[in-house]
C-alpha positions in Angstrom: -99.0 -44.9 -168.2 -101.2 -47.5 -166.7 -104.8 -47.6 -167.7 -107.7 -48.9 -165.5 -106.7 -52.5 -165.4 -103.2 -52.2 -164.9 -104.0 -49.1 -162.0 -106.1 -52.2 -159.9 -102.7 -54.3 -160.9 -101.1 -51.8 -159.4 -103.0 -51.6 -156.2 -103.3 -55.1 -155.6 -99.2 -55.3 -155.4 -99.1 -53.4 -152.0 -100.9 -53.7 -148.8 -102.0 -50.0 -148.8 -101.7 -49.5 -153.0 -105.2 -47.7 -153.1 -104.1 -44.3 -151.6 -100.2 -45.1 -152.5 -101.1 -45.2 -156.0 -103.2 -42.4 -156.5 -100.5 -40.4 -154.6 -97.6 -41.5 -156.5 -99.8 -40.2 -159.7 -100.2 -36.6 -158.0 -96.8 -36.0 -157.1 -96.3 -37.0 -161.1 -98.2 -34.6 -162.3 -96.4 -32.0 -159.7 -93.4 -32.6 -161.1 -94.0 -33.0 -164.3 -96.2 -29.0 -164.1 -94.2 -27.6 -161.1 -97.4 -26.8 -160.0 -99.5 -27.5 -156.6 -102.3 -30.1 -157.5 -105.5 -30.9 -154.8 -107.8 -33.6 -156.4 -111.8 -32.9 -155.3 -113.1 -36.0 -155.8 -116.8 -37.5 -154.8 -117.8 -40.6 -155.6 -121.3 -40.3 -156.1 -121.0 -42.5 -159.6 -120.1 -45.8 -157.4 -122.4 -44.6 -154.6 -125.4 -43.1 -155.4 -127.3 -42.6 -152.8 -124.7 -41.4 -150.7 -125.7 -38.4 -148.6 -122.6 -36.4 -148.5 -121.3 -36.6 -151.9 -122.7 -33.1 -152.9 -120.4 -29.9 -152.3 -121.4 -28.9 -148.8 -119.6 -26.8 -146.0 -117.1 -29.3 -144.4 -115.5 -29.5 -147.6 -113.5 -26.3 -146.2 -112.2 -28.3 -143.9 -110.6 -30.6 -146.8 -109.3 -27.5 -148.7 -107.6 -25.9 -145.5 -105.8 -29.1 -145.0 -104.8 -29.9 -148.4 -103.4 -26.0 -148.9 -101.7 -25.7 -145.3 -97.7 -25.8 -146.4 -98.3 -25.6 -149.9 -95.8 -22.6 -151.7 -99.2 -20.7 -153.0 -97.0 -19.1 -155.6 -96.9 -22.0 -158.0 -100.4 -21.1 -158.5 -102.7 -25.2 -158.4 -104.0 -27.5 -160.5 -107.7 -28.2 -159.2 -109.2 -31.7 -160.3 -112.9 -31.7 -160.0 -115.2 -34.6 -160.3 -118.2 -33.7 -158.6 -121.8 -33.7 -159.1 -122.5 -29.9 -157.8 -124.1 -29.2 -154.2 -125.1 -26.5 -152.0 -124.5 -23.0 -154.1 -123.4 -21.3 -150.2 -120.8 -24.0 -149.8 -120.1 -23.5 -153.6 -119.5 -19.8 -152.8 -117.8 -20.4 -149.8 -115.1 -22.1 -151.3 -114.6 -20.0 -154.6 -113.6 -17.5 -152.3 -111.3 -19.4 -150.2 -109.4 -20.8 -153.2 -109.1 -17.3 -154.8 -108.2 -16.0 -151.6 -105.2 -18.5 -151.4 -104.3 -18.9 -155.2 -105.8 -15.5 -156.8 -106.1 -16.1 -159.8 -103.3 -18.8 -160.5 -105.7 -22.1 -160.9 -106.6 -24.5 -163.7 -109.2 -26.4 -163.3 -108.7 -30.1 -164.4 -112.0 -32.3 -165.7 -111.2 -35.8 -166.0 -114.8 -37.1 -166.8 -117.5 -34.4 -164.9 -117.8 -31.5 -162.8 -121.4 -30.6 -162.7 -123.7 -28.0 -162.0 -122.3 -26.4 -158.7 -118.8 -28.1 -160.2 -119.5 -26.3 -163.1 -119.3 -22.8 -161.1 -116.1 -23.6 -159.2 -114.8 -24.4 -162.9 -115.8 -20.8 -163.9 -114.0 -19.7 -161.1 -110.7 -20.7 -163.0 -108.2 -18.9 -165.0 -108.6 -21.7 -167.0 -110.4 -25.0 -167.8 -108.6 -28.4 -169.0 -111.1 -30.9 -170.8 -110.7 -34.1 -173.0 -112.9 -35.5 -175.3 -114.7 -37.6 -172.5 -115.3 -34.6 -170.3 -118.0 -32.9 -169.5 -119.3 -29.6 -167.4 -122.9 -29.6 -166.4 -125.9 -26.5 -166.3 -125.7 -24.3 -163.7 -128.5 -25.4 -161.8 -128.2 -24.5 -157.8 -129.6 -26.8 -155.5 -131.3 -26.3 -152.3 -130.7 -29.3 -150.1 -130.4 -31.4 -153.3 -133.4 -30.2 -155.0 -133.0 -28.4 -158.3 -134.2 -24.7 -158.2 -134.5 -24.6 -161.6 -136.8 -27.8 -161.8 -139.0 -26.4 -159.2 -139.7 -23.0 -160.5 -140.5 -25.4 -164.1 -143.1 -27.2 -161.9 -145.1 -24.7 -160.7 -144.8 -23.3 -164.0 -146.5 -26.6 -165.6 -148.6 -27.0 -162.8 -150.3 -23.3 -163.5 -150.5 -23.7 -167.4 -152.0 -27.5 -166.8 -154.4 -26.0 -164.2 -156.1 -23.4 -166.2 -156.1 -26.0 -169.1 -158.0 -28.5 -167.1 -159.6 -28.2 -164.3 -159.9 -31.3 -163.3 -156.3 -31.4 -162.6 -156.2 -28.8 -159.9 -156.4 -31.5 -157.0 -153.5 -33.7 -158.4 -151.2 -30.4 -158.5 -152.0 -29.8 -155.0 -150.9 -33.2 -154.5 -147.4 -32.1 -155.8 -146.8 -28.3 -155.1 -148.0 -29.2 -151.6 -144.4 -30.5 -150.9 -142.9 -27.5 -151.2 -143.2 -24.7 -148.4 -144.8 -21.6 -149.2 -141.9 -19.1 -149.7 -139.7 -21.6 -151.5 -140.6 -20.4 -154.5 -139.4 -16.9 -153.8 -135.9 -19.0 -152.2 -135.3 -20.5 -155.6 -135.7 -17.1 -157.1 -133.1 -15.5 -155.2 -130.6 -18.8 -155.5 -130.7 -18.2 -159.2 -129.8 -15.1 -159.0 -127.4 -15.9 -156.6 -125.6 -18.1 -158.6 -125.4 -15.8 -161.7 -124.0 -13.2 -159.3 -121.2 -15.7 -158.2 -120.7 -17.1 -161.6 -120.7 -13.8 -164.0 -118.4 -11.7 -161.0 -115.8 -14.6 -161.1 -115.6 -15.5 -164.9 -115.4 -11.5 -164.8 -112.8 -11.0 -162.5 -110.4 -14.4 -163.1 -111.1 -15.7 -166.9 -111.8 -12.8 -168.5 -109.2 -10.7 -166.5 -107.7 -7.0 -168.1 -110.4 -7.9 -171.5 -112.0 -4.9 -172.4 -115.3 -7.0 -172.8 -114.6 -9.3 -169.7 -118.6 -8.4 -168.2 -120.3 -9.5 -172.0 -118.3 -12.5 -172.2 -119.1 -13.4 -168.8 -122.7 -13.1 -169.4 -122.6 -15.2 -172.5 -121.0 -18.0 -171.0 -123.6 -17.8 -167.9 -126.5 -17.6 -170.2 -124.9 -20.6 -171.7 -124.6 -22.7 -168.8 -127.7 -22.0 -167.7 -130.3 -21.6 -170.5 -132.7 -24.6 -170.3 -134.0 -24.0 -173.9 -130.5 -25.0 -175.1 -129.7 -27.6 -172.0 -132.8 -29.6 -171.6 -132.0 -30.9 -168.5 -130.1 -30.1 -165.1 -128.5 -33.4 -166.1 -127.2 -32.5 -169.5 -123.3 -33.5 -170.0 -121.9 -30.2 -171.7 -118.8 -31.8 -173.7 -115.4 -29.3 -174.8 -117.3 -28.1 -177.9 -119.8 -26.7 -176.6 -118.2 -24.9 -174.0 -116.0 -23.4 -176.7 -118.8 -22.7 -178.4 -120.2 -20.1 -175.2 -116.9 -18.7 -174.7 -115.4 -20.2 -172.0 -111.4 -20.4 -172.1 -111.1 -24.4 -172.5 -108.2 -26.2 -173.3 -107.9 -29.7 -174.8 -106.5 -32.3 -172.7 -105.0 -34.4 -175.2 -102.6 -31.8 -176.5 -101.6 -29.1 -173.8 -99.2 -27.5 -173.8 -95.9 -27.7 -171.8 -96.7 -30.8 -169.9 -95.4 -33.9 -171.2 -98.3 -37.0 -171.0 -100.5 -34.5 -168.9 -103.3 -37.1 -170.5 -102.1 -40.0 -169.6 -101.3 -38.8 -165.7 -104.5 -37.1 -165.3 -106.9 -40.3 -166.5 -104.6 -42.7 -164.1 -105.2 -40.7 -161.1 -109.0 -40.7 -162.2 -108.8 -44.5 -162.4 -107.0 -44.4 -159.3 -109.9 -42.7 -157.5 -112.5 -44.1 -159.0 -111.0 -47.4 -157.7 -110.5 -45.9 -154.4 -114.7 -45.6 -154.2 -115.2 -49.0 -155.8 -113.2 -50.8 -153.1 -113.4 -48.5 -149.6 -117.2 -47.2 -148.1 -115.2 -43.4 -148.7 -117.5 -41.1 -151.0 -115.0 -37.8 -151.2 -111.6 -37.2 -151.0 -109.4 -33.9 -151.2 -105.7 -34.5 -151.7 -103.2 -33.1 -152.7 -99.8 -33.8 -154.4 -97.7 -34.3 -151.0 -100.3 -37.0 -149.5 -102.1 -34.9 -147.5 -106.2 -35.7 -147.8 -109.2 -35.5 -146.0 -111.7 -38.7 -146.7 -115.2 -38.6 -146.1 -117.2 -41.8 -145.3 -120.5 -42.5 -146.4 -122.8 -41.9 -143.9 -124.9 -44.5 -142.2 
């Protein structure tokens, strides 16, 4: 299987090898699984400052496309690199995909699917990772700020303030940025996205297991505990998500698909050549050539 200089070999040999390529690569991992397969793919890595690479609402439009014709009974491989987004859109698409696969989907992590990623992960039967994988804290954003992070500022800015007085007017400065029921908003999106996250692991995941709600909660409070994670940026690797309790299984050795490694890194080259080379910033595909691009936004 080619690796990432033979993939941009590969491209170069035909006039339209970037979306050929990764194509051919999906349908080989349909055959080879028997199994539908939609890549989600944003390129925020190659583009960061892009304004729509975050998880938002048109990405429904993506999904519908991608799903229309597919035989929803082989169940789907969902390949996720994303760097999270907005926790309705999040929600809004958990429930689409369960409402068209149930509970028949394996996630797929070629390199990251964070925060909000990290929930639609959750939201699968199962999870595929390899050793250069990673999931992310659940963290929900509100138009790309981190809830979490603010509710840590204002916490800092009160224990600074009755610390020192004198800082009081350089707080102001900072808090003042925020409106004055936000606080209260990012209360509620946490516990929004521990509804979303526990009720799925709960009801997919942990399935017909006696203890399906306690396991759920332990892998939330392990996704989510910023004691443990330090950061909304934190790359959780395959051990550690073992270690929580979510059902993870290693990429290099699964079961029942022959070079499921191999495929899975190629299409990941293949996309992440697609962004390198074309002003695109997501894609949703699936295995028959059907996609939805999004361009980066002027």
């Amino acid at each position: 299987m080619p690796n990432w200089s033979e993939v941009l070999v590969e491209i170069n040999k035909y006039r339209e090898g970037i979306d050929l390529v990764r194509r051919k690569y999906l349908k080989m991992l349909y055959d080879s699984s028997k199994k539908n397969v939609i890549a989600y793919y944003s390129g925020w890595l190659n583009k960061p400052n892009a304004k729509n690479a975050l998880i938002n609402d048109d990405d429904k439009n993506g999904f519908m496309a991608t799903i229309d014709g597919l035989d929803r009974s082989l169940g789907l491989f969902l390949i996720l690199h994303t760097p999270g987004g907005e926790i309705g859109a999040t929600e809004s698409l958990i429930d689409y995909l369960r409402k068209m696969f149930g509970s028949n989907i394996i996630a797929i992590i070629p390199q990251m699917a964070m925060s909000a990623g990290t929930m639609m992960a959750c939201a699968c039967r199962e999870i595929i990772m390899g050793k250069q994988s990673n999931l992310g804290p659940i963290d929900p954003q509100f138009n790309g700020i981190p809830m979490q992070g603010v509710l840590d500022e204002f916490k800092r800015a009160i224990e600074e303030t009755k610390k020192d007085k004198d800082s009081i007017p350089i707080w102001q400065q900072i808090v003042s940025k925020y409106h004055p029921t936000f606080i209260g908003e990012c209360l509620k999106g946490i516990k929004w996205a521990e509804e979303i996250v526990i009720n799925n692991l709960k009801d997919c995941m942990f399935a017909g297991d006696n203890e399906a709600l306690e396991k759920a909660k332990k892998v939330y409070r392990g996704l989510c505990d910023q004691g443990i994670e330090k950061s909304h940026n934190r790359h959780i690797p395959i051990e550690e998500c073992l270690k929580i309790g979510l059902n993870v299984k290693y990429l290099e050795n699964y079961n029942g698909i022959t070079n499921l490694q191999d495929i899975v890194l190629t299409i990941h080259h293949s996309y992440m050549h697609t962004f390198s080379q074309t002003p695109s910033i997501k894609i949703v595909e699936n295995h028959k050539g059907n996609a939805i691009v999004t361009f980066e936004r002027n």
